[in-house]
C-alpha positions in Angstrom: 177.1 20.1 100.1 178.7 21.8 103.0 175.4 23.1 104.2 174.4 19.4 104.5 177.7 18.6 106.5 177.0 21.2 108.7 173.3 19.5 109.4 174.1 16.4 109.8 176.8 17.4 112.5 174.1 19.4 114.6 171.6 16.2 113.9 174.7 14.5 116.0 175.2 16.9 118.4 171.5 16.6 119.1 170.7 13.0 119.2 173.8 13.1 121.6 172.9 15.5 123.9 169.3 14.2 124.1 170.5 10.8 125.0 172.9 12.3 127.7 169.8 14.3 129.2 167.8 11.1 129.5 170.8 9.3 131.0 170.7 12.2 133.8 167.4 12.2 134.5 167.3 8.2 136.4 164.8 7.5 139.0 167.7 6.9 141.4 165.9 6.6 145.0 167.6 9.0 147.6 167.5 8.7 151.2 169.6 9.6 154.2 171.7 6.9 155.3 174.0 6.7 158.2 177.4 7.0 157.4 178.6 3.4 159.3 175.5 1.3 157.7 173.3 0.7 160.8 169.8 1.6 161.2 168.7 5.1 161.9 167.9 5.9 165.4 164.7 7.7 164.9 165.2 10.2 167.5 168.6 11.0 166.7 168.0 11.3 163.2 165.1 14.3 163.6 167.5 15.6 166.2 170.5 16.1 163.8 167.7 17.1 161.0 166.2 19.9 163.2 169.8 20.9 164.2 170.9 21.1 160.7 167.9 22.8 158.7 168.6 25.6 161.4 172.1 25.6 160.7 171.4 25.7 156.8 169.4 28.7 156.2 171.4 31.6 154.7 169.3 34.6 154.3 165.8 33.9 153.5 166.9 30.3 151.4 168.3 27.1 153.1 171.7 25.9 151.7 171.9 22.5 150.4 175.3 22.5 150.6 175.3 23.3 154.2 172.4 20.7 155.0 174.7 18.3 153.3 178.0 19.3 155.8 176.1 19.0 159.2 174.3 15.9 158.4 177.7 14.6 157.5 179.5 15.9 160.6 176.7 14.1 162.6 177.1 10.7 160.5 174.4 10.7 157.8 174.9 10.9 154.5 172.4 11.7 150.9 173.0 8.7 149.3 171.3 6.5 146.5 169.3 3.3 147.7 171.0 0.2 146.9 169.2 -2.3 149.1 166.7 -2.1 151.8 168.7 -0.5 154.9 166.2 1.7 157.0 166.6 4.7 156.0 165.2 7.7 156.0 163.3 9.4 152.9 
């Protein structure tokens, strides 16, 4: 009897990790955005991008992180897509 307790816990522990992983896994669509709403300026934009992928390489492996930080400090953000707002995938 305890053996079957200790199944039907696991069973649980499964089903509930499962649907957590499928939660995770969304097809949320990401895009830079700017960080005051507006349109991207295309030229700024691959500016800043060029700019930043230098900045983000550590070693021989670029840093998300970092790509994340100088995007920011020039005004763009990684965001989810709410709504149609011109930016950049």
């Amino acid at each position: 009897m305890v053996a079957l307790g200790r199944v039907m816990k696991l069973h649980k522990f499964a089903i509930l990790g499962a649907a957590l992983f499928v939660g995770a896994c969304s097809t949320a669509e990401m895009a830079w955005q700017r960080t005051d709403g507006r349109q991207l300026h295309a030229g700024h934009f691959r500016h800043a991008m060029h700019v930043c992928r230098e900045h983000a390489w550590v070693g021989y492996e670029p840093s998300t992180q970092r790509m994340k930080q100088c995007m920011a400090r020039k005004g763009y953000v990684w965001a989810e897509v709410t709504s149609y707002y011109g930016g950049y995938y």
